[in-house]
Backbone as a printed PyTorch tensor [residue, N CA C, xyz], in Angstrom:
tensor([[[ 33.2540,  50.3660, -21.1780],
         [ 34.5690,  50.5120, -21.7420],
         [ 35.4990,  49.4240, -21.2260]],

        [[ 35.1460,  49.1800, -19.9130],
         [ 36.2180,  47.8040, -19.7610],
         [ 36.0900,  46.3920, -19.5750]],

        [[ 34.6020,  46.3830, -20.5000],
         [ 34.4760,  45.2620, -20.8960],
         [ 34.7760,  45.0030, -21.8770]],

        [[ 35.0500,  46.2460, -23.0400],
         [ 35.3110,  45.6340, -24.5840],
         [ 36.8570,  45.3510, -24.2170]],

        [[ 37.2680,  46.1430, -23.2330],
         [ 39.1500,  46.4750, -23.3760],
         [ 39.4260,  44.4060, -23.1270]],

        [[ 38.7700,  43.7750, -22.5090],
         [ 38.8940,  42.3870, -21.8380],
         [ 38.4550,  41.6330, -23.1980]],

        [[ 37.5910,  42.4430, -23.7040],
         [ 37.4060,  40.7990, -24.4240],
         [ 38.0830,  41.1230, -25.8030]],

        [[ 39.0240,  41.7100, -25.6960],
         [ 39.4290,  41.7510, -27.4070],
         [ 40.9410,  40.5760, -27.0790]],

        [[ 41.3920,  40.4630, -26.3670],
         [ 42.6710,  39.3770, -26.0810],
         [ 42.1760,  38.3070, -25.3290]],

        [[ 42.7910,  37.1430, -25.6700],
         [ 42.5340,  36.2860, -24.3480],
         [ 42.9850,  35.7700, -23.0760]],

        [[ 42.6510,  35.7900, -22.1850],
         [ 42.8940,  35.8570, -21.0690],
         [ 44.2050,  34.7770, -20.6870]],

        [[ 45.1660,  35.6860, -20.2450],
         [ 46.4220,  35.3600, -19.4460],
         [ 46.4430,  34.5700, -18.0000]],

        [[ 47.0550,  33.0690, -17.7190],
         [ 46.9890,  32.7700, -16.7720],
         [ 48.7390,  32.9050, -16.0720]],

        [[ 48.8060,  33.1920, -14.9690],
         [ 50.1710,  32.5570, -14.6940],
         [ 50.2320,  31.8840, -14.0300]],

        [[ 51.5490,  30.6380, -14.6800],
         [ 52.0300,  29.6390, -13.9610],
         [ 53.3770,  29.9160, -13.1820]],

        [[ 53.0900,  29.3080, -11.4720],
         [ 54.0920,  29.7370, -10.6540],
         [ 54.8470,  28.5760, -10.8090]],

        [[ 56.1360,  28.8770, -11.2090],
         [ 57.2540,  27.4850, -11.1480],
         [ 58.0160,  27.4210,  -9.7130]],

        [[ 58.0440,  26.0200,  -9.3410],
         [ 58.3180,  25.7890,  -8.0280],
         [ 59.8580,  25.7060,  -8.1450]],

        [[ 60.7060,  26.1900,  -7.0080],
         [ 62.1950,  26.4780,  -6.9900],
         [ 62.8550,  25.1150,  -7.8280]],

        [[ 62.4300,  23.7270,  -7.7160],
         [ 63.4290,  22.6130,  -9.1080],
         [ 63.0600,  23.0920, -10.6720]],

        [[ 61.8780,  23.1950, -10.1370],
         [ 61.2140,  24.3000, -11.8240],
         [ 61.9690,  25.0300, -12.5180]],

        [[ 62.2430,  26.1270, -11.2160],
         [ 62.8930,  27.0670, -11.8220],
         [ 64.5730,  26.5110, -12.1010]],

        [[ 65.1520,  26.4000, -10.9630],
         [ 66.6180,  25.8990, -11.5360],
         [ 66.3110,  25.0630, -12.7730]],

        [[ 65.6910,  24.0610, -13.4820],
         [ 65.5790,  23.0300, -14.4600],
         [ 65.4490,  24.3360, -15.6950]],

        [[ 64.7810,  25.1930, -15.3700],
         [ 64.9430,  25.8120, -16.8500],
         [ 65.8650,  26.7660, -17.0830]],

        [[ 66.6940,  27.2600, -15.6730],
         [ 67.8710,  27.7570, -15.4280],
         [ 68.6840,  27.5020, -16.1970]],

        [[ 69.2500,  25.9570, -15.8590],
         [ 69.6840,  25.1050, -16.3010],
         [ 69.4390,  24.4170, -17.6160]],

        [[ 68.7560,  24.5900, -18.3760],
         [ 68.4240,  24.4770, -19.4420],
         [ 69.0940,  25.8570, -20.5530]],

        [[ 68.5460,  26.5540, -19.7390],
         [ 69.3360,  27.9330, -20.7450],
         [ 70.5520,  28.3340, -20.4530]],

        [[ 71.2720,  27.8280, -19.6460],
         [ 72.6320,  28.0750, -19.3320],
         [ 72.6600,  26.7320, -20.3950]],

        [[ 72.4940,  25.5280, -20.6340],
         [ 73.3320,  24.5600, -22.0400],
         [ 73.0200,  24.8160, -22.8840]],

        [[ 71.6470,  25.7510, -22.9730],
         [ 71.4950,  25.5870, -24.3980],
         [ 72.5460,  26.8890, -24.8960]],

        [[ 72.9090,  27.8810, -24.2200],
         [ 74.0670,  29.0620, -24.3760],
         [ 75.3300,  28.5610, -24.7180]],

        [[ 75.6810,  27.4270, -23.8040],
         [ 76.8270,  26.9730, -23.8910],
         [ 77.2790,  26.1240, -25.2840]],

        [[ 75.9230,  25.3560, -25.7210],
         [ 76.2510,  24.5440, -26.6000],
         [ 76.1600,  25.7610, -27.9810]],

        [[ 75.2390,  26.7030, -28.1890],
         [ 75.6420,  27.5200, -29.1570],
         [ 77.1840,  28.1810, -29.0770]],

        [[ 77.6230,  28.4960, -27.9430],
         [ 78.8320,  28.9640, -27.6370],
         [ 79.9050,  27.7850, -28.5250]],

        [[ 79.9550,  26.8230, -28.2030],
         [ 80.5040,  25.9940, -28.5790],
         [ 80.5920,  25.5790, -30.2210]],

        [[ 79.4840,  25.6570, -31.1200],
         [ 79.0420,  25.8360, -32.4360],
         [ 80.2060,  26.9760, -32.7430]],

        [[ 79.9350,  28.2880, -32.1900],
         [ 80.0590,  29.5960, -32.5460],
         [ 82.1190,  29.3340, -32.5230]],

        [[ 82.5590,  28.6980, -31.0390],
         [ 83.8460,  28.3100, -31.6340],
         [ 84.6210,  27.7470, -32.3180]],

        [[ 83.4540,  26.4030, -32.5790],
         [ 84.0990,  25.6160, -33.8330],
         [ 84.1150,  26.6070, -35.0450]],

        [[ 82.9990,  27.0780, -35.3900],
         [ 82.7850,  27.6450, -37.1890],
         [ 84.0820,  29.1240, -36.7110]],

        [[ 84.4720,  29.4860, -35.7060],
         [ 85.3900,  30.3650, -35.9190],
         [ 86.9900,  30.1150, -36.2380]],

        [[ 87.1590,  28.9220, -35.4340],
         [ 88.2290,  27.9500, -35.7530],
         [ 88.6430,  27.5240, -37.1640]],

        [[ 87.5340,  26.6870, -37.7840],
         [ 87.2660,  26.0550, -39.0670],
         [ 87.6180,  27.5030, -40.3960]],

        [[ 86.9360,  28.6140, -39.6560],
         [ 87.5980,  29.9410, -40.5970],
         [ 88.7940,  30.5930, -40.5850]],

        [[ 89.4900,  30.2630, -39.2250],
         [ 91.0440,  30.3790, -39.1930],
         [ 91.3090,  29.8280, -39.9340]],

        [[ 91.2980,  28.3860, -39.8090],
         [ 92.3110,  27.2370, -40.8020],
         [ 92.0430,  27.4200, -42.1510]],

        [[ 90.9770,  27.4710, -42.3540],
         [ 90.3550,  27.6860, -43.9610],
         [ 91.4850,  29.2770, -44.2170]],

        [[ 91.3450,  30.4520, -43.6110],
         [ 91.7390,  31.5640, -43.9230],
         [ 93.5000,  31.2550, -43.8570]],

        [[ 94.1730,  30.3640, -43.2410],
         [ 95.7360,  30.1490, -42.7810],
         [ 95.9820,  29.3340, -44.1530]],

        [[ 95.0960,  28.2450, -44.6730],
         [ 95.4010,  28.0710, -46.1880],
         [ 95.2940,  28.6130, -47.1730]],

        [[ 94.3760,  29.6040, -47.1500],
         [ 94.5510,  30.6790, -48.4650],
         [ 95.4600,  31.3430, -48.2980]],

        [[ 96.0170,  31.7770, -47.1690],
         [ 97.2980,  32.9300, -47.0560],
         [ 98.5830,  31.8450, -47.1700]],

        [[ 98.7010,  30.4150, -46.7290],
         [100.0100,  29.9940, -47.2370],
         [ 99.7740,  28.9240, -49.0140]],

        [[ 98.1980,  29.5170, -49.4250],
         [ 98.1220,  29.3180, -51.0330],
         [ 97.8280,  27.7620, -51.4940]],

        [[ 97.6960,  27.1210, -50.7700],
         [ 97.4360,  25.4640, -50.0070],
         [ 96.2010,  25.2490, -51.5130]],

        [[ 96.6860,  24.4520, -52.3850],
         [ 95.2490,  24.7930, -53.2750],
         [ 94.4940,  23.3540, -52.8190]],

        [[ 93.4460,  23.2950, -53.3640],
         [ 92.4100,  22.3670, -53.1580],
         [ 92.6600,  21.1000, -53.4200]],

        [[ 92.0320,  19.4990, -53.5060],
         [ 92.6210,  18.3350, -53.7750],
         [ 93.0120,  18.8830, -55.3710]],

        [[ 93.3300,  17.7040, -56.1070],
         [ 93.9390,  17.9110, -57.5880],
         [ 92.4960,  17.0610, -57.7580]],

        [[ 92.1530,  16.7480, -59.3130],
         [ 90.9670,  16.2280, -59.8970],
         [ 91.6640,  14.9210, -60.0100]],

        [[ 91.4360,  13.8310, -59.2390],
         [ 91.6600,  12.4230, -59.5440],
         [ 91.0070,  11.6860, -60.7060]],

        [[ 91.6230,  10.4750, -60.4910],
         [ 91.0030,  10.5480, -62.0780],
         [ 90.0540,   8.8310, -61.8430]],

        [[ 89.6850,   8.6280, -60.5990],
         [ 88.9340,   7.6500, -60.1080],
         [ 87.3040,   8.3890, -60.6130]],

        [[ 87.1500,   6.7130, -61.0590],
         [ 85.7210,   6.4750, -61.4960],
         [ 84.9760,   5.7360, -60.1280]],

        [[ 83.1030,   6.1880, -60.0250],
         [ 82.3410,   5.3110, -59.4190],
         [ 82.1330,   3.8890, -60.3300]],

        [[ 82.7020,   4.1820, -61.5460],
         [ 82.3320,   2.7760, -62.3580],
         [ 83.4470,   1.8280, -62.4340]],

        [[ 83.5230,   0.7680, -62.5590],
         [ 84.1350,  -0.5470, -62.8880],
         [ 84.9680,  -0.6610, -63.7820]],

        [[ 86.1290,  -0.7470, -64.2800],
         [ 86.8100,  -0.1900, -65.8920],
         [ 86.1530,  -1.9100, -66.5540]],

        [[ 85.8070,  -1.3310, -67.9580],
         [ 85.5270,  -2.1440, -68.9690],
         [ 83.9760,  -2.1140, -69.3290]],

        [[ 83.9280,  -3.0720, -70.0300],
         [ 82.7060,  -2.9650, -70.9700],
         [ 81.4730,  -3.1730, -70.1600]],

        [[ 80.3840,  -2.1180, -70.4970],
         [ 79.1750,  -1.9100, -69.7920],
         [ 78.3880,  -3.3730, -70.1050]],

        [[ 78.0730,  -4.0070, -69.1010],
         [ 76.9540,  -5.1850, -69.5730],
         [ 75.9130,  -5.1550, -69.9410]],

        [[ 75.3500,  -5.6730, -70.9000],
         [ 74.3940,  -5.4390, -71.2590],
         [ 72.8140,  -5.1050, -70.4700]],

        [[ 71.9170,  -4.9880, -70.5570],
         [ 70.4170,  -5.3400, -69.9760],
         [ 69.4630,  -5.9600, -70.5430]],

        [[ 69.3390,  -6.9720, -69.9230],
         [ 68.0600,  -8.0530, -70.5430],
         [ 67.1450,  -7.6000, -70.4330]],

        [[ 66.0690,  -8.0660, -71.5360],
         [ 64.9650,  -7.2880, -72.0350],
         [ 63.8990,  -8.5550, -71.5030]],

        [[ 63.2210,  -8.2350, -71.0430],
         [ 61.8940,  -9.1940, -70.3290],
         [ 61.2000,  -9.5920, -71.9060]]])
């Protein structure tokens, strides 16, 4: 019986992390918290301001009336 119980998973080793080890990944998950933290305040910010212009009715640009094209006559294309 406790040979089948062993061989149905495979075998677990552990790795002992030495004390810079450990602070380095400490330290790793304390920025990587911080920098989501930081994400999480911008996009809350960005929804104030967005939400402070709909409540003082601020509408969107107006439709300009700029072209990506050149004004005047399309040139032709030469035919090989």
């Amino acid at each position: 019986m406790q040979e089948s119980a062993s061989s149905l998973g495979p075998q677990v080793e552990k790795e002992v992390l030495s004390w810079p080890d450990f602070f380095l990944e400490v330290a790793r998950g304390v920025l990587v918290a911080a920098g989501l933290l930081l994400l999480w305040v911008m996009e809350s910010a960005r929804n104030r301001f967005f939400r402070l212009l709909d409540r003082l009715k601020v509408r969107a640009r107006p439709k300009s009336k700029a072209s990506a094209f050149p004004p005047g006559p399309v040139p032709k294309l030469k035919q090989p």
